[in-house]
Structure formats: structure tokens, C-alpha cells
C-alpha positions as CSV (number, residue, x, y, z in Angstrom):
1,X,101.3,84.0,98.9
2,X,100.4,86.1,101.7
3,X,99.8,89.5,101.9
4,X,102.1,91.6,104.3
5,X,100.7,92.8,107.3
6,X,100.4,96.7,108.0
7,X,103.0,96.6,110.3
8,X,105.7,95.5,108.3
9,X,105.1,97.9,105.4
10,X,104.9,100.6,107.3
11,X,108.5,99.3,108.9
12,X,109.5,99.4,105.8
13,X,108.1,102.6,104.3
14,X,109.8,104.2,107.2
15,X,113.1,104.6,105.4
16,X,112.4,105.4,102.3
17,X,110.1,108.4,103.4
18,X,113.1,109.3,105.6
19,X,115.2,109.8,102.8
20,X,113.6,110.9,100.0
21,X,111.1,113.6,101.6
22,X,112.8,115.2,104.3
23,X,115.7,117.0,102.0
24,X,113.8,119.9,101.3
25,X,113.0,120.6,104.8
26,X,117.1,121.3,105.5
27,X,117.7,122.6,101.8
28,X,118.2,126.7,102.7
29,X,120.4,126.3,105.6
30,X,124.0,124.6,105.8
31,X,123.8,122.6,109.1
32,X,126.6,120.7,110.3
33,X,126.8,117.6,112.8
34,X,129.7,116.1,113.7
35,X,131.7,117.8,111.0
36,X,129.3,116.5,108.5
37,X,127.1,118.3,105.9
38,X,123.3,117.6,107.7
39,X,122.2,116.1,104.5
40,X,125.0,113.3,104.6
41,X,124.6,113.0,108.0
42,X,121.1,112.0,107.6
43,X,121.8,109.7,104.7
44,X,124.6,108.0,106.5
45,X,122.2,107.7,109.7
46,X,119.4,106.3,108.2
47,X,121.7,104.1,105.9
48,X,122.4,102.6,109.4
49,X,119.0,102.5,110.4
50,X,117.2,100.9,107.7
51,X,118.1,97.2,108.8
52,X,116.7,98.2,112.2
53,X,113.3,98.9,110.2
54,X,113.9,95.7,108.3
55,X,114.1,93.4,110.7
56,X,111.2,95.1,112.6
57,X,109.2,94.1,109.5
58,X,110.4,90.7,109.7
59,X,109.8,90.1,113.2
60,X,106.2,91.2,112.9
61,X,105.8,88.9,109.5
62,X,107.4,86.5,111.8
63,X,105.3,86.6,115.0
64,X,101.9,86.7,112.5
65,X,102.8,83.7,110.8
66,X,103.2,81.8,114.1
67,X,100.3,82.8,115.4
68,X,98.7,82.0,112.6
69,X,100.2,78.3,112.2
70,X,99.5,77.9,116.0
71,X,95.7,79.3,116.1
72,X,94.5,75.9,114.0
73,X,96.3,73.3,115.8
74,X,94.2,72.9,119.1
75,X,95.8,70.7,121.8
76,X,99.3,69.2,119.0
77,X,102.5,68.8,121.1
């Protein structure tokens, strides 16, 4: 099994370190957006962007394996 490449887990360390670290950064004030605590919005937000990440992760697994499976072919139709 192959290791993951770089880019992947950091697509993928992206949003955990969104949500878990960030909280206490917004923890003294109470922000609103869009009638929204901040600290839900953020959640919510990042609950929608995490397959974005994901599939930025796959993409890159995707287009590494290719070029990797193409690299020792030579001339192959």
C-alpha cells in the first residue's frame, strides 16, 4: 500500500485544524452571522466544506497514481 502524497493530507488536515483550533480565537466575543452564533456558523460552514477538501485529496491521489501507471508504459496504446 502506498503512502499518501503531501498534498492530500494536508487536503485533509485542512478541516480538522479548521475546527478544532480556531474556537478559542472567537471565544470572548459573541459574534453573529446570518442570525447564527459565529461558532455554529463556522461549524456548519466547514461541515459543508470538508467534502470540497476531500475530494481535493482524492483528485490529487488520483492524478499521482496515473502518472505513475503511465510513466512505465513507454509507447502502449
Amino acid at each position: 500500500m502506498k503512502r499518501p502524497s503531501l498534498g492530500a493530507v494536508l487536503c485533509g488536515l485542512i478541516p480538522f485544524a479548521a475546527v478544532c483550533f480556531p474556537v478559542v480565537l472567537w471565544d470572548r466575543v459573541y459574534p453573529m452571522v446570518c442570525g447564527l452564533p459565529f461558532n455554529f456558523f463556522w461549524l456548519l460552514s466547514w461541515l459543508l466544506l470538508t467534502p470540497l477538501c476531500m475530494w481535493g485529496a482524492y483528485r490529487s491521489e488520483v492524478k499521482r497514481n496515473h502518472s505513475a501507471r503511465n510513466d512505465g508504459k513507454g509507447g502502449a496504446l
